[in-house]
C-alpha positions as semicolon CSV with decimal commas, in nm:
position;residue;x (nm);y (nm);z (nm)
1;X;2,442;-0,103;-0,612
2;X;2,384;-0,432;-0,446
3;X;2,321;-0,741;-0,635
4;X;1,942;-0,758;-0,465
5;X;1,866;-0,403;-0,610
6;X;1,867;-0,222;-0,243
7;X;2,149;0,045;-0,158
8;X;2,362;-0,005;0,191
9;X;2,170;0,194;0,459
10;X;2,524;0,315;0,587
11;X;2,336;0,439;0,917
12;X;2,343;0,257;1,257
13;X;2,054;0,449;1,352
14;X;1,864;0,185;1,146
15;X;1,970;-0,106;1,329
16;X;1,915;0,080;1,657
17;X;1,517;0,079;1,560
18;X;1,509;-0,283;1,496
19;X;1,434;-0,408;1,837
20;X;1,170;-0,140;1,918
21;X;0,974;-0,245;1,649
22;X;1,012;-0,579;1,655
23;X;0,864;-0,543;2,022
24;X;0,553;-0,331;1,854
25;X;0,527;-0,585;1,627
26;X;0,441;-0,859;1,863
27;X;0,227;-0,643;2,073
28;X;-0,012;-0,533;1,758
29;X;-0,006;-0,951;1,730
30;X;-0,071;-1,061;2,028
31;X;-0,369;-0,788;2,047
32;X;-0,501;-0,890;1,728
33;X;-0,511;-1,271;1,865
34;X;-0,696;-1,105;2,196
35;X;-0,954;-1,008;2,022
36;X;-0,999;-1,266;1,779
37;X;-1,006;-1,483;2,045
38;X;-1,280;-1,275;2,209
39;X;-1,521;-1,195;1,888
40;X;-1,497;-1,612;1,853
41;X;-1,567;-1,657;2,207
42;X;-1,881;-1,374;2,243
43;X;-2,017;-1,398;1,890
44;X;-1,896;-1,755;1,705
45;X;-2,133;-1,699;1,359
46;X;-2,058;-1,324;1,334
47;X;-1,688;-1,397;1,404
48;X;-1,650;-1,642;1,143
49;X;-1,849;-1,433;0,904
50;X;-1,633;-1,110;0,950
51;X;-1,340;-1,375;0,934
52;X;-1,478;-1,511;0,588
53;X;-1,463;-1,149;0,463
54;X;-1,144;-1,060;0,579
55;X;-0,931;-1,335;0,518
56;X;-0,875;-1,292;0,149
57;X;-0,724;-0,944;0,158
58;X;-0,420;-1,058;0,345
59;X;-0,353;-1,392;0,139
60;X;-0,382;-1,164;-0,154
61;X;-0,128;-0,903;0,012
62;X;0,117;-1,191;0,118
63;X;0,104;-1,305;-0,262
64;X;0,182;-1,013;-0,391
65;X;0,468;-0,952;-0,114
66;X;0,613;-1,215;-0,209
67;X;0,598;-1,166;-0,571
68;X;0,760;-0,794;-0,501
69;X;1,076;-0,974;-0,328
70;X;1,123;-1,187;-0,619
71;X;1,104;-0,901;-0,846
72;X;1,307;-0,706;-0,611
73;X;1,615;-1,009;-0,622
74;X;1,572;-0,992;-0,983
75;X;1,643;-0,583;-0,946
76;X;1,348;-0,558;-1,140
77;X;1,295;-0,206;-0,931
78;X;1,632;-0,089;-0,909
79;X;1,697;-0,101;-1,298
80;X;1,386;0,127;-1,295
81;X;1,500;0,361;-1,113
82;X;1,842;0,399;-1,232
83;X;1,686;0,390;-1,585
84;X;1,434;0,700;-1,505
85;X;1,774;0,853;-1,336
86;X;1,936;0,862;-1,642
87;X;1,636;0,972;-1,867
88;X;1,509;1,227;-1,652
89;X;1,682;1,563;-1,706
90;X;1,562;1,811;-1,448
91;X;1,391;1,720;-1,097
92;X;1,073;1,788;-1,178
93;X;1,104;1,513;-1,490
94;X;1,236;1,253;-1,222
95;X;0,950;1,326;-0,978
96;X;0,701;1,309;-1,283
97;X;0,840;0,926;-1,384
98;X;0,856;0,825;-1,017
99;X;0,450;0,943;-1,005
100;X;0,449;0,714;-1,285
101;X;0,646;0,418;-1,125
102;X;0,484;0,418;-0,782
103;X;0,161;0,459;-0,963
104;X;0,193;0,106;-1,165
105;X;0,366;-0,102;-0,880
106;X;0,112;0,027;-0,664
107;X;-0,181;-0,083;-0,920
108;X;-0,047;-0,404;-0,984
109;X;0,124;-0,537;-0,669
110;X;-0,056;-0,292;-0,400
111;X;0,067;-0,033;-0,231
112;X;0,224;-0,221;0,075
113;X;0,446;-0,373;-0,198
114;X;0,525;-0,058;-0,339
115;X;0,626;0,123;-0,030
116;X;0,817;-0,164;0,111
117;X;1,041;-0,219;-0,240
118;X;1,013;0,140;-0,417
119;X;1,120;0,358;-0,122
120;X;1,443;0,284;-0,125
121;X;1,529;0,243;-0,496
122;X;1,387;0,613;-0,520
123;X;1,588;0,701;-0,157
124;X;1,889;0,580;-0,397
125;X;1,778;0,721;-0,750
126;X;1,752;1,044;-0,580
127;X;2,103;1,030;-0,400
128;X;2,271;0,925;-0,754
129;X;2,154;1,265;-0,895
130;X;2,363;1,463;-0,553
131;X;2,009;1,537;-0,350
132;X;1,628;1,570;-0,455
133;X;1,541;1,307;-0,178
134;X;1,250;1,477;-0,016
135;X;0,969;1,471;-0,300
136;X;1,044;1,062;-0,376
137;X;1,046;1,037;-0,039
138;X;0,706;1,120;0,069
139;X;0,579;1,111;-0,218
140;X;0,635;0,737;-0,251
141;X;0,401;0,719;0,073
142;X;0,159;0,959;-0,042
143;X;0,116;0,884;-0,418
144;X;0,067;0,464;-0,304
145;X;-0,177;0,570;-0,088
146;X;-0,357;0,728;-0,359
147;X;-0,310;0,492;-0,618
148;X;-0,439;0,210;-0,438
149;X;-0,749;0,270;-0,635
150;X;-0,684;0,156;-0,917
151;X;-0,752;-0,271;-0,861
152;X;-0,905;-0,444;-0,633
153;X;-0,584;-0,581;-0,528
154;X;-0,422;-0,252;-0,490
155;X;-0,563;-0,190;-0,143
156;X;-0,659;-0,491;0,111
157;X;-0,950;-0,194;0,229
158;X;-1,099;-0,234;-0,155
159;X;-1,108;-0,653;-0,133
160;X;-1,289;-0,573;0,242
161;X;-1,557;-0,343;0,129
162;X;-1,568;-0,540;-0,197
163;X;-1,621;-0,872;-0,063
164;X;-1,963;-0,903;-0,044
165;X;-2,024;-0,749;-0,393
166;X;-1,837;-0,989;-0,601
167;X;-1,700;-0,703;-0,841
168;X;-1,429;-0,826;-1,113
169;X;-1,068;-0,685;-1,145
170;X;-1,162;-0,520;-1,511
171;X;-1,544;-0,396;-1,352
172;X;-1,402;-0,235;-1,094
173;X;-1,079;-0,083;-1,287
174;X;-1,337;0,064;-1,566
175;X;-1,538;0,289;-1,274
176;X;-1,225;0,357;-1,066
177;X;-0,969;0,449;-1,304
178;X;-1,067;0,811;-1,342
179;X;-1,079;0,911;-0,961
180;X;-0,764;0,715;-0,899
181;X;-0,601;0,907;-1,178
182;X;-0,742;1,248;-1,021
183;X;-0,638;1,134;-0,679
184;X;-0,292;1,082;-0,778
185;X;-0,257;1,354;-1,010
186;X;-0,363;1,601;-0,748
187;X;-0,132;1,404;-0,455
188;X;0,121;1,473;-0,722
189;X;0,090;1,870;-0,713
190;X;0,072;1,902;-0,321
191;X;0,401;1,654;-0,291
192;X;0,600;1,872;-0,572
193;X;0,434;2,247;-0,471
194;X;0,534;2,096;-0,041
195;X;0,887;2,006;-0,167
196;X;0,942;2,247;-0,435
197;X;1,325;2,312;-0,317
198;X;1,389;1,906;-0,387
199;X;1,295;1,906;-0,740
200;X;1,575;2,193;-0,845
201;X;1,820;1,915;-0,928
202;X;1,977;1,797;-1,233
203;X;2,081;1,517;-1,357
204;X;2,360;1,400;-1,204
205;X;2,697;1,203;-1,217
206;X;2,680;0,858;-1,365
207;X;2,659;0,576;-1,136
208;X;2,725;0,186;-1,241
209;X;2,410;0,022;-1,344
210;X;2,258;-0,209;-1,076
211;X;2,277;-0,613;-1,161
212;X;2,000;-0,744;-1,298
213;X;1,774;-1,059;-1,427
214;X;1,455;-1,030;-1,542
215;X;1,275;-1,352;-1,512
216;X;1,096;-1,499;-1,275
217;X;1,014;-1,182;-1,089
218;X;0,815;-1,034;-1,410
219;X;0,670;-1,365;-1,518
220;X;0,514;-1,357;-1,114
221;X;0,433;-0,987;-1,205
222;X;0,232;-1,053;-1,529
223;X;0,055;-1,356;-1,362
224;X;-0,058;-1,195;-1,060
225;X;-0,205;-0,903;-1,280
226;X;-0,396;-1,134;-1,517
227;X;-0,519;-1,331;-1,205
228;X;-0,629;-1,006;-1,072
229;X;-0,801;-0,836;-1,379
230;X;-0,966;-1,137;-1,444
231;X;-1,118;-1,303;-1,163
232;X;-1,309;-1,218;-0,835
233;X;-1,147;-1,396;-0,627
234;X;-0,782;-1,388;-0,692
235;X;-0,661;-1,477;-0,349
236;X;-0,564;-1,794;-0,347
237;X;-0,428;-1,811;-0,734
238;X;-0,229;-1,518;-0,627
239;X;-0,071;-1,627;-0,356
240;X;0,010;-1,981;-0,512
241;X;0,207;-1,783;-0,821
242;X;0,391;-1,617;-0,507
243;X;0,465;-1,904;-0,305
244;X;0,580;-2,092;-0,614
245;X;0,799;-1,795;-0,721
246;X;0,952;-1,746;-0,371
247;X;0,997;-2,145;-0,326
248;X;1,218;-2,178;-0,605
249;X;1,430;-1,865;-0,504
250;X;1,473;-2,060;-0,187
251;X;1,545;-2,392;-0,360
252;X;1,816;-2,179;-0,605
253;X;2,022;-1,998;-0,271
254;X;1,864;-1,653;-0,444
255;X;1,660;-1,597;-0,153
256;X;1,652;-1,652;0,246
257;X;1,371;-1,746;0,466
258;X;1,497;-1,466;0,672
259;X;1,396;-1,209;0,405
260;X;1,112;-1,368;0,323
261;X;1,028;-1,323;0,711
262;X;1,103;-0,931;0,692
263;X;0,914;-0,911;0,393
264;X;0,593;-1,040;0,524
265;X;0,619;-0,902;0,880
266;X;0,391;-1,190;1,005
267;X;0,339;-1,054;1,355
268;X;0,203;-0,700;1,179
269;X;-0,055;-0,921;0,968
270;X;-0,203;-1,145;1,177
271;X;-0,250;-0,838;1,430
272;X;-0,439;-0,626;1,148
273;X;-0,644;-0,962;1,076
274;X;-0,722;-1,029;1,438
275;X;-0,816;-0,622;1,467
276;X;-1,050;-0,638;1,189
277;X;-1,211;-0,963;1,265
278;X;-1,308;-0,836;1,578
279;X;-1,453;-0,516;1,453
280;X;-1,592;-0,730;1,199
281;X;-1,784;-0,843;1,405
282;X;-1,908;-0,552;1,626
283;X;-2,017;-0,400;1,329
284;X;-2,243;-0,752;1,266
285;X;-2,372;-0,711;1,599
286;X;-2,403;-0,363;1,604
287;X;-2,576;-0,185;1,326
288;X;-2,435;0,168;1,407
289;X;-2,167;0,137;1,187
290;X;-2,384;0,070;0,890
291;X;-2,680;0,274;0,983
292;X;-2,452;0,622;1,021
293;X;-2,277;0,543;0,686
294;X;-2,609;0,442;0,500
295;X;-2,744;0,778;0,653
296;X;-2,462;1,034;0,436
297;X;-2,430;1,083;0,101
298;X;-2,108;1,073;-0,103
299;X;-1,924;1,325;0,068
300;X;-2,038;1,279;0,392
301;X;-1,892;0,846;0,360
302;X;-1,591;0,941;0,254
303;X;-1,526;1,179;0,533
304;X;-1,673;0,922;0,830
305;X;-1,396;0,645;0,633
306;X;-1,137;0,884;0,617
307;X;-1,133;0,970;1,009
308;X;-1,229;0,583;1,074
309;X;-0,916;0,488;0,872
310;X;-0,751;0,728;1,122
311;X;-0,874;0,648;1,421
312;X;-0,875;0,243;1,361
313;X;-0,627;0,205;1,047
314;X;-0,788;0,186;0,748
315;X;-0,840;-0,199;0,724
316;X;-1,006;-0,259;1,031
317;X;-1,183;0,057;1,003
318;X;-1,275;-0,118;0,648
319;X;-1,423;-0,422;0,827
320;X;-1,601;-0,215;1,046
321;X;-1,799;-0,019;0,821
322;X;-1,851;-0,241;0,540
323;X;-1,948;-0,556;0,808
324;X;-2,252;-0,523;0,599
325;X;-2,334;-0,445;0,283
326;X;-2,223;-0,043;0,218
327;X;-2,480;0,199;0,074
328;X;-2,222;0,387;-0,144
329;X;-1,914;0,124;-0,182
330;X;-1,700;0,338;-0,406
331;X;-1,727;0,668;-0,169
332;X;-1,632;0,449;0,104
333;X;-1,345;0,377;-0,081
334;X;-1,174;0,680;-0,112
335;X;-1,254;0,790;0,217
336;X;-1,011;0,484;0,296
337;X;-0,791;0,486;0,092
338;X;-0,710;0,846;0,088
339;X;-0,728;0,904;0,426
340;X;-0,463;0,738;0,583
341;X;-0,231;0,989;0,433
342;X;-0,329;1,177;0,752
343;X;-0,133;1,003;0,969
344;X;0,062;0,691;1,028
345;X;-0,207;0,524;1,199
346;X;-0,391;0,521;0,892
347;X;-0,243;0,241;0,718
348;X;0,005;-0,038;0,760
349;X;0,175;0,151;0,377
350;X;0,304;0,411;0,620
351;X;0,509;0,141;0,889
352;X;0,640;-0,058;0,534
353;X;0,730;0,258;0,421
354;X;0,879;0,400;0,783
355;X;1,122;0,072;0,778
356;X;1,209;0,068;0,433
357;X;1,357;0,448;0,466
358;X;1,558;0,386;0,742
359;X;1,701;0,075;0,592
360;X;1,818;0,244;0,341
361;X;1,958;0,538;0,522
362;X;1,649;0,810;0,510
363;X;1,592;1,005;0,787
364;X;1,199;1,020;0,733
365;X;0,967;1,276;0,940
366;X;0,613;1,127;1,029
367;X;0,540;1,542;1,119
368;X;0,651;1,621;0,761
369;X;0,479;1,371;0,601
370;X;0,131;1,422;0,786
371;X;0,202;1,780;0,679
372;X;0,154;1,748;0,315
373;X;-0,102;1,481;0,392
374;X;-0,316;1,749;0,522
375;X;-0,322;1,957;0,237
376;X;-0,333;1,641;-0,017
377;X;-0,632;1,448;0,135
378;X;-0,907;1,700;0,097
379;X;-0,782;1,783;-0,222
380;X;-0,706;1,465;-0,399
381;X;-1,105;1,328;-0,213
382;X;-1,268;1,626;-0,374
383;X;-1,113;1,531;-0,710
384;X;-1,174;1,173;-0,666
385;X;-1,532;1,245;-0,566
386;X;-1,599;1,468;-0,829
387;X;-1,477;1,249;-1,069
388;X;-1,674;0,979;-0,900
389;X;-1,958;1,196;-0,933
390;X;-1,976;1,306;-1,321
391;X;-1,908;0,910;-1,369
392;X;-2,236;0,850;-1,236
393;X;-2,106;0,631;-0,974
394;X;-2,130;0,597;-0,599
């Protein structure tokens, strides 16, 4: 395995895509500077109040990006998967530790990090074992999703909807843990019970153990999750820990500004800010929004959040709704965070996730994948509720 802990993609197809979405990328950009632009322009104090709330999602999310490529150089991920490769005996065992795996990357350096550095270590764990690619796959998609409600930082929706509440890292972990947990243990089922025929493989011919340091990369890893657990507004800390870890990558030759480029995907980011500023501030000027979500009860919030995740993406669909203070925070939650395993236009998890694959070789299906999405996200929101529910929490 390479020396940065990703496998060859081996597939020109890969390359073929790269224009294409380099051109999407610059047009979601340059229509998330439009209307920025235009909520500044029509509505200066409700702009700069949705932009006030918005902001510290994606300096969080570019913190812990770049902490993931640090970790990722050090093959932090790789050695994880090749290690649950050789401990896992049977395909169901390796799709059990990978629930695991995705589950704590996604907790403690969000899920865009976990898609964009996970999918292919798992594209390549599965490949070492002779096939079994299917359930890692998707569910490496599917079970981030899910777990991205476990921290605040797990999700840039939760820092959105959270932002006006002021909620701690450990607060929020010790009323979310449960319905994460249910979330992802019933995403789990759907992914294995979907791609049953994957799982009936065993354990393989040995393969050489990737190259690894572990160093920096975990020292970044442990920081960001103290930051995170600790304080309310971990932002900024976090996001100093990952420029300081990336800058001396680039100072030692370990690291090029070029990946650090594809990691962040800067034209993708500022787009989804610009989006969600701008609906940000509709939903300050409108009260719609709020008034139809402050109207439902549990269920009935998480369903209106699910489709808006759909229909908007889940983070500007975020800013939307929560533009002011949400009646039930928590249900609105999981209606956006669960959601977007509907469809790809649910979350920017499922582009990371869409590259990733076909860098490293994957042939992914968007049908496929919105096709055990369909069956998981009722499920896993009824668990999550109900769990949600007996907690005594909203």
């Amino acid at each position: 395995m390479p020396a940065r802990g990703r496998p060859p993609s081996g597939d020109p197809a890969a390359d073929r895509h790269q224009p294409r979405r380099r051109r999407s990328d610059l047009l979601l950009g340059g229509l998330g500077v439009a209307g920025l632009v235009a909520a500044a322009a029509a509505r200066p104090a409700e702009a700069r109040a949705a932009a006030s709330q918005d902001w510290p999602p994606f300096v969080l999310v570019t913190g812990l990006l770049l902490i993931g490529l640090v970790a990722n150089s050090d093959g932090l991920f790789a050695a994880a998967g090749y290690r649950l490769s050789r401990l896992a005996n049977s395909g169901v065992a390796l799709f059990a530790g990978s629930v695991v795996m995705v589950g704590v990357v996604t907790a403690v350096l969000n899920l865009d990090t976990s898609v964009a550095f996970l999918t292919p270590v798992l594209v390549y764990t599965a490949r070492s074992r002779g096939g079994g690619e299917a359930p890692l796959l998707y569910g490496c998609l599917l079970l981030s999703n899910a777990g991205s409600l476990f921290l605040p930082g797990s999700n840039l929706t939760n820092l959105i909807v959270l932002g006006q509440m002021h909620l701690s890292g450990a607060r929020f972990f010790s009323r979310m843990w449960a319905p994460a947990l249910a979330a992802m243990l019933v995403t789990a089922l759907a992914v294995a019970l979907l791609e049953r025929r994957g799982l009936r493989v065993g354990r393989g011919d040995a393969v050489e153990p990737p190259r690894r340091s572990f160093g920096l990369g975990l020292v970044a890893m442990a920081a960001a999750t103290a930051l995170i657990v600790l304080l309310a507004a971990p932002a900024l800390p976090v996001a100093a820990v990952g420029l300081a870890a990336v800058g001396i990558r680039l100072a030692g030759g370990k690291s090029t500004r070029r990946e650090v480029s594809e990691v962040l995907g800067m034209p993708v980011l500022v787009g989804l800010f610009g989006v969600a500023v701008a609906l940000g501030t509709l939903g300050r000027v409108w009260s719609g929004p709020s008034e139809l979500v402050g109207n439902l009860d549990t269920w009935g919030t998480a369903l209106v959040a699910a489709l808006g995740a759909v229909l908007f993406n889940n983070l500007p669909a975020a800013s939307l709704l929560a533009a002011r203070v949400p009646e039930r925070p928590l249900s609105l939650l999981i209606g956006l965070d669960l959601g977007p395993n509907l469809c790809v236009t649910g979350s920017l998890a499922w582009l990371l996730w869409l590259r990733s694959a076909r860098s490293a070789g994957a042939r992914p299906s968007l049908g496929r994948a919105s096709r055990i999405g369909v069956v998981a996200v009722p499920l896993s929101m009824a668990a999550a509720l109900g769990v949600l529910a007996l907690g005594s929490f909203r």
